[in-house]
C-alpha positions in Angstrom: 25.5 -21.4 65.4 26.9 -19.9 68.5 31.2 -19.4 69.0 30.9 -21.4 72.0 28.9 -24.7 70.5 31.7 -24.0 67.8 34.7 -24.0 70.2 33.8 -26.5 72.4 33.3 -28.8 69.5 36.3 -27.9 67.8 38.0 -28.7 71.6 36.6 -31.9 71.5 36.5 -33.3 68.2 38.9 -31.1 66.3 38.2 -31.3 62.8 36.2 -34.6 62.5 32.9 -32.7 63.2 31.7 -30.8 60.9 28.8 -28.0 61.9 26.4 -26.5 59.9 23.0 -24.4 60.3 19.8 -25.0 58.3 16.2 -23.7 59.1 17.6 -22.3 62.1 18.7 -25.9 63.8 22.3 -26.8 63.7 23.3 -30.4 62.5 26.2 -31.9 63.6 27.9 -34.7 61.4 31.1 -36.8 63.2 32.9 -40.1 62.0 30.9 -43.6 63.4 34.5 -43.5 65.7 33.0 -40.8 67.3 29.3 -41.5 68.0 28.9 -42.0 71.2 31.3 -39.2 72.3 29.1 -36.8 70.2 25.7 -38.5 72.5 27.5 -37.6 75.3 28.9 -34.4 74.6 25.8 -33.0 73.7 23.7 -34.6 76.4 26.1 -33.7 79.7 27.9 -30.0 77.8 25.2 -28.9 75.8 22.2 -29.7 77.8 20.2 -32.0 75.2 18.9 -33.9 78.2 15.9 -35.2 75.5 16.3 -37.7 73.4 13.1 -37.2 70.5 14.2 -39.7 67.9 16.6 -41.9 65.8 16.7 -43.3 62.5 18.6 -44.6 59.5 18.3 -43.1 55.5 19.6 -45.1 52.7 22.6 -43.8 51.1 22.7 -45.7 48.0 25.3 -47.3 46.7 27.6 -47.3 50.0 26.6 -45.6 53.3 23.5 -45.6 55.6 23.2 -42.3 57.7 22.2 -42.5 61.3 20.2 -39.8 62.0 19.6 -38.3 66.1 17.2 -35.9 67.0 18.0 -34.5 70.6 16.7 -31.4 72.6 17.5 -29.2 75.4 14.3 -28.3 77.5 16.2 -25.3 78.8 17.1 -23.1 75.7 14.4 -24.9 73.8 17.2 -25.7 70.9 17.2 -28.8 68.9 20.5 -30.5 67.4 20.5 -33.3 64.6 23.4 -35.8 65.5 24.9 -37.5 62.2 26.9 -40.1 61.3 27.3 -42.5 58.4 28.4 -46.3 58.5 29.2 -48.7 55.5 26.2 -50.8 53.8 28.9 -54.0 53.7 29.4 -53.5 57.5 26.6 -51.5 59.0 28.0 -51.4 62.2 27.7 -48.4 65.3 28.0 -48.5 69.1 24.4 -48.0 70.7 23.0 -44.6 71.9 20.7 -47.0 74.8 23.8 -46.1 77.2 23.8 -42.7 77.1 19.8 -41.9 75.9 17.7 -44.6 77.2 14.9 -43.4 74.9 17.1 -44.8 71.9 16.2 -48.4 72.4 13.0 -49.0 70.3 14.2 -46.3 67.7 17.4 -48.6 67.6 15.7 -51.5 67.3 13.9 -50.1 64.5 16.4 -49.1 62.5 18.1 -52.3 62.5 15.2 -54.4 61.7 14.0 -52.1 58.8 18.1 -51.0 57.6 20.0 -53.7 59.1 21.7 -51.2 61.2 23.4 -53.0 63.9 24.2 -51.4 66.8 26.7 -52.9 69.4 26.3 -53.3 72.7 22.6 -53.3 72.2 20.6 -54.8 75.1 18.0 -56.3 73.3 18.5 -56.1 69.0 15.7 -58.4 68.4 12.9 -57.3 65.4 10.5 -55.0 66.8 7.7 -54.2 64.3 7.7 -57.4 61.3 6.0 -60.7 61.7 8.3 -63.4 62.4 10.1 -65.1 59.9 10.1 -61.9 57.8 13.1 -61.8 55.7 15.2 -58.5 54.3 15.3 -54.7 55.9 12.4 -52.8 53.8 13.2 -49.4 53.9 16.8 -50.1 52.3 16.0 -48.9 48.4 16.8 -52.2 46.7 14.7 -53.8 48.8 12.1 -55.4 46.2 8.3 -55.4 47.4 6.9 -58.9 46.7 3.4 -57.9 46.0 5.0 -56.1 42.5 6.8 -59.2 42.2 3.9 -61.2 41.9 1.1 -59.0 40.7 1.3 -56.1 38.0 1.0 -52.9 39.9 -2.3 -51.4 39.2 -0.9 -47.9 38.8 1.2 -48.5 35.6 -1.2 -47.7 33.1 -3.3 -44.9 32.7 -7.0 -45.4 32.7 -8.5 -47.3 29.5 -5.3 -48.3 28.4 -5.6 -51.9 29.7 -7.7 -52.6 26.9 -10.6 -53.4 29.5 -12.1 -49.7 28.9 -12.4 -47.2 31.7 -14.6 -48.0 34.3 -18.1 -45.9 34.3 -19.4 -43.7 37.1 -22.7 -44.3 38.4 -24.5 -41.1 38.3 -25.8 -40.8 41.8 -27.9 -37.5 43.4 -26.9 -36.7 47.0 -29.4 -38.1 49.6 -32.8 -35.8 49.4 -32.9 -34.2 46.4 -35.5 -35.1 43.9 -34.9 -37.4 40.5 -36.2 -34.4 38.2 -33.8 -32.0 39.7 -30.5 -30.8 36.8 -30.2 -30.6 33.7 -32.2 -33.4 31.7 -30.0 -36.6 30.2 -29.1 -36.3 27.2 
């Protein structure tokens, strides 16, 4: 991390942000308070003019992290914006204002996390049928088709008690019947 991205961030957000480097990117994690300042300060200071992407990850038992992926064309460096909101009150101010290109990854988020994000022109499911009920990627989200069927991966072969399925013994196309070692 360079002493200016350090200084000007410790300018602007004193010690709420907290900076560190991995795999040669730097990752930037601030209070849900101060989202929208961080969008902003690292679209117009730092020259992340890009927005590439935006998501949520579970945090069991009590946060979901909002996760921002933003790049500057100019000095071809990437920053990954964090912040984290409560699961009872999943609640952050919309990146749409100040990144355009955050609406459908917005939307996303807060159909498959329940991510709400104020201010939102247009927070309406993006992705599941109608009707469809729950956020999926949350972890305790239960998958119905487990619910209602026994997965078919929980035993190992030939412990069902129906045997192991045989393979047909098949040669590849063009080769002759007698060709291999003989059955035995």
């Amino acid at each position: 991390m360079s002493a200016d991205l350090a200084a000007g961030l410790e300018a602007r957000f004193g010690d709420r942000a907290e900076v560190t480097e991995s795999y040669g990117d730097t990752t930037i994690d601030v209070p849900p308070t101060d989202w929208t300042n961080l969008l902003e300060y690292a679209r117009d200071t730092l020259g992340h003019a890009f927005f590439d992407w935006l998501t949520g990850v579970d945090e069991p038992p009590d946060t979901f992290a909002i996760v921002a992926h933003v790049y500057n064309p100019d000095t071809r460096r990437r920053l990954l914006l964090r912040t984290r909101v409560p699961r009872d009150n999943p609640h952050l101010p919309t990146a749409v204002l100040i990144y355009r290109g955050a609406n459908w990854h917005e939307r996303e988020t807060y159909e498959m996390f329940g991510v709400i994000f104020d201010g939102h022109p247009n927070l309406v499911p993006l992705l599941l049928p109608d009707g469809f009920e729950g956020h999926p990627l949350r972890k305790d989200f239960i998958l119905a088709a487990r619910v209602a069927k026994p997965w078919p991966g929980a035993k190992e072969p030939g412990e069902s008690g129906h045997g192991a399925p045989s393979r047909r013994k098949t040669l590849p196309p063009g080769v002759p019947a007698d060709w291999g070692p003989p059955d035995a």
